[in-house]
N, C-alpha and C positions, 0 to 999 in steps of 0.2 A: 355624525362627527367622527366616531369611531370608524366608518368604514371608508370616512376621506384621509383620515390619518394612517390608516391600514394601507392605503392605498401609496402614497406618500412614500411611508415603507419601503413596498415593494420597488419602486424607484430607484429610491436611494441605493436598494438592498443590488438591483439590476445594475447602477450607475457603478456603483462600486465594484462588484464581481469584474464587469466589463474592462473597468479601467485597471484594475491590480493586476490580474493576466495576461493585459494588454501588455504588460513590460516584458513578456520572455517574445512576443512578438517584433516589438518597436528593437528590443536586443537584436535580433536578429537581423533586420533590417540592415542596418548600423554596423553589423561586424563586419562586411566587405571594405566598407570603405576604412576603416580603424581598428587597430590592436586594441583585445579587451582592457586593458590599463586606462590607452589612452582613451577610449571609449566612455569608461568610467571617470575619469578625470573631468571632460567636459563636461558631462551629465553632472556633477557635483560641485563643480566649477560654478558652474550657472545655477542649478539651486542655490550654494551658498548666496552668491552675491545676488539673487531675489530674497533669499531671505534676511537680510543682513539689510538692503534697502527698505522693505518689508515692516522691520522691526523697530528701525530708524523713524518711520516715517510716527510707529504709533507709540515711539518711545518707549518700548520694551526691550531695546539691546543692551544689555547689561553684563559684567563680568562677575560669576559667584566665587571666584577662587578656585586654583587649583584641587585645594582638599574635595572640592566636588565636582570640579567638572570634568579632572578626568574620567571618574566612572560614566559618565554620558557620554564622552567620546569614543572608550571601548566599545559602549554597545554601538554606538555607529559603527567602530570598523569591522565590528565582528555581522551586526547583521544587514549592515548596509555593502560595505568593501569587500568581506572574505566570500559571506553569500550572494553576492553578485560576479563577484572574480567565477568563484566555481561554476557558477549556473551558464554565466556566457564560456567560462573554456568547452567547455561541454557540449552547447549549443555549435561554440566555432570549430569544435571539430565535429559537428555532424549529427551528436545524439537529438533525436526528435524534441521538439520542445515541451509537448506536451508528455513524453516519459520524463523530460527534466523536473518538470510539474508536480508530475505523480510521485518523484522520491521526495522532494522537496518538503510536500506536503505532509511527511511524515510528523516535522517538527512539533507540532500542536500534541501529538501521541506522546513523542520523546519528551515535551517539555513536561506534559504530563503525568510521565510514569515517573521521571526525575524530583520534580519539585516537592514533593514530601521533605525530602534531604534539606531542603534550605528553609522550608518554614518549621521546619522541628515535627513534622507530623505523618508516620507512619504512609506510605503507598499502597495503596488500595492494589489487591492481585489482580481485577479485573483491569485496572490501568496498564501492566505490566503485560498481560493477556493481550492485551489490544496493542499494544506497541508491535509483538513478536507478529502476532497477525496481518499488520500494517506491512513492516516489513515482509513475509513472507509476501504480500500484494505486489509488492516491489518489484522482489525477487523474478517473479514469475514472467512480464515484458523484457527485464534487464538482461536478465539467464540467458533466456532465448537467443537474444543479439549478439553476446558478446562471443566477441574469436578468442578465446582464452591463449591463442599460441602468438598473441602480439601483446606484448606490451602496453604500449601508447592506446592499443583499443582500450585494454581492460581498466585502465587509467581514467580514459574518457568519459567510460560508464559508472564510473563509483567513481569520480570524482565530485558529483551533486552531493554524497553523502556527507563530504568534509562541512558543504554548504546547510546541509538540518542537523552536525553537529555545531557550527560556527552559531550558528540564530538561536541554535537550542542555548546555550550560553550566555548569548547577549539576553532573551528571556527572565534567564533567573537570576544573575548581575541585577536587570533590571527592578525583579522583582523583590529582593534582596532591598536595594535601594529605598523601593516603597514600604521597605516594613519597617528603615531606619528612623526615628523622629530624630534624630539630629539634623537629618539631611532637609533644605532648600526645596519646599513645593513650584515649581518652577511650571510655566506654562509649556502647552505642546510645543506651541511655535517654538519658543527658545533651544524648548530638547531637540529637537531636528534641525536647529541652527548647529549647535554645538555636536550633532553626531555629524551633518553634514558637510561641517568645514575638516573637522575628524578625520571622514574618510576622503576628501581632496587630498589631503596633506598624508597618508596611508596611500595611493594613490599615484601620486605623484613623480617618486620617486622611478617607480618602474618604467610609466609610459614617458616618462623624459629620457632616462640613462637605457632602458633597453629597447623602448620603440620611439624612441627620439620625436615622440609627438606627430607621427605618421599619421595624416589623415587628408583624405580628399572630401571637399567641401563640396560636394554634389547637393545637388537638390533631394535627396532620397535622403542622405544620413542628414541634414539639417531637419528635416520633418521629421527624423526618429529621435533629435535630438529633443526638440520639441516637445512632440508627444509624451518623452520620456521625463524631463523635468515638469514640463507644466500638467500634462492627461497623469500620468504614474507616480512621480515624488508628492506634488501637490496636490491635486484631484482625488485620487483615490487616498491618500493619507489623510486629508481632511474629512472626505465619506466617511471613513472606517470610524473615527472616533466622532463625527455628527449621530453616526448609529449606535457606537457606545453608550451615547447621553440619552436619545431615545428608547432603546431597547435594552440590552446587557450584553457586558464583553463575552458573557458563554456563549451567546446565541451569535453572535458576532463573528467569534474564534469558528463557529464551524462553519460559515461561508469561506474559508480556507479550504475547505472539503472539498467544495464546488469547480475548484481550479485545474484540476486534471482535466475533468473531461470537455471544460470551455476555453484554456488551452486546443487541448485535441481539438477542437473543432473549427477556430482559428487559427490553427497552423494548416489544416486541410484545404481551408479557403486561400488562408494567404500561400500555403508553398505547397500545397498540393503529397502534404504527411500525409500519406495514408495509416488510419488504425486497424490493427490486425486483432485478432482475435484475443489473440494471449492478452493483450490491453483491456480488452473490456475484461478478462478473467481476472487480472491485478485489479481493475477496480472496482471489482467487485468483492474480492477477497479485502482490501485497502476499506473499505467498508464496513466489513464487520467487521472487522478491528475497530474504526473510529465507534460504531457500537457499543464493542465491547466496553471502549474505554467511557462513553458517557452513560452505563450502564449506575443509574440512580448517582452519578457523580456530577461537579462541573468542574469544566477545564479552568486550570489555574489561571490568574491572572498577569498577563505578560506573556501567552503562549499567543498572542498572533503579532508579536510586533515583528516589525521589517523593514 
């Protein structure tokens, strides 16, 4: 019993890596034919109204009040809109997806070195060790690349960071939340209804008034459209938290670890990224950092949301 359940696991655990990474892919796809705004808009567009049908159908669509919904809607547009804004600018100018990955991935360290501050309780030095470590992992592919005497390059390449500051945020918001008892225990579905119509409407503005809704409806960005709301928003969000219930969100949060180098490996096949050396040295360094920080610790709760 135990080793069909194990087995199960490892599924899910596959099912999910596969599909959460799949979105810096299916992104990419998708950015020829649309501005990242409007990009995002459709992608959120079309969750919203499956989740709104969704909800309807099993009479869970409900309105808790502004006094609480706006805090779910921030953390939508901060880890849904801001960290996706960043992650595709980045990707649409050029930077490889799976270095977008590797900075990304920092968040789960940063959420961790920070979160002492909001539950009232001291940060462990080793959590803080391991952040600076993380980041030096970074460093080390990003350095390499960057032409420091362009602008717009040096832009391109630390612009992901704004994106594992934006999520690191939406995190402890989140987490914050959970430690209120005043506050509405509200199901998943709902919460990602309410961050998801969040960031349409965060969204919206841009890819109407500055990309005026520019998009060619090929058969290539429909399939990444796809993929991207039903394989990415839906698939892998509902995995993530099937495995919370099964297992724990510590063990959980570090299949986030895993996403650099299976990125790397599906950008290689789909666009023919090559990984250089300096990469496998970030993450391998990105490594002992994450180490570091689960050194007799676990990662707080709310460091893998997205």
């Amino acid at each position: 019993m135990q080793r069909k359940m194990a087995r199960k696991n490892f599924w899910l655990i596959a099912g999910f890596v596969f599909l959460w990474n799949s979105g810096f892919i299916g992104g990419e796809f998708g950015l020829p034919y649309a501005g990242v705004f409007t990009l995002l808009f459709w992608r959120y567009l079309a969750l919203t109204l499956l989740l709104t049908l969704y909800l309807y159908v099993k009479r869970d669509l409900w309105w808790i009040g502004w006094r609480y919904a706006w805090s779910f809607m921030l953390v939508g547009v901060l880890a849904h809109g801001v960290w996706l804004t960043c992650v595709l600018i980045s990707i649409d100018y050029g930077v490889p997806a799976g270095i977008v990955a590797l900075v990304v991935a920092l968040q789960p360290l940063a959420t961790g070195a920070v979160s002492g501050s909001v539950i009232g309780e001291p940060t462990p030095l080793t959590r803080w060790l391991g952040l600076i470590v993380g980041f030096i992992g970074v460093a080390i592919p990003v350095v390499s690349r960057v032409d420091f005497h362009d602008v717009s390059d040096m832009v391109a390449w630390f612009i992901p960071l704004l994106a594992v500051i934006a999520i690191t945020i939406a995190s402890l918001i989140e987490r914050k939340i959970d430690l209120k008892k005043d506050y509405p225990r509200i199901p998943i579905d709902l919460s990602l209804f309410y961050q998801s119509m969040a960031t349409t409407a965060a969204v919206a503005l841009p890819a109407i008034f500055w990309e005026q809704l520019s998009t060619q409806w090929t058969g290539v960005f429909i399939s990444a459209m796809v993929w991207l709301v039903l394989g990415v928003s839906l698939g892998a969000y509902s995995l993530m938290w099937l495995l919370v219930e099964r297992i724990d969100a510590t063990r959980v949060a570090a299949l986030f670890y895993m996403g650099p180098p299976v990125t790397m490996l599906m950008a290689w096949i789909a666009f023919d990224d090559r990984v250089q050396l300096v990469d496998l040295i970030g993450l391998t360094v990105v490594l002992v950092g994450v180490l570091l920080t689960y050194a007799k610790q676990k990662v707080p709760p709310g460091s893998f949301e997205g």
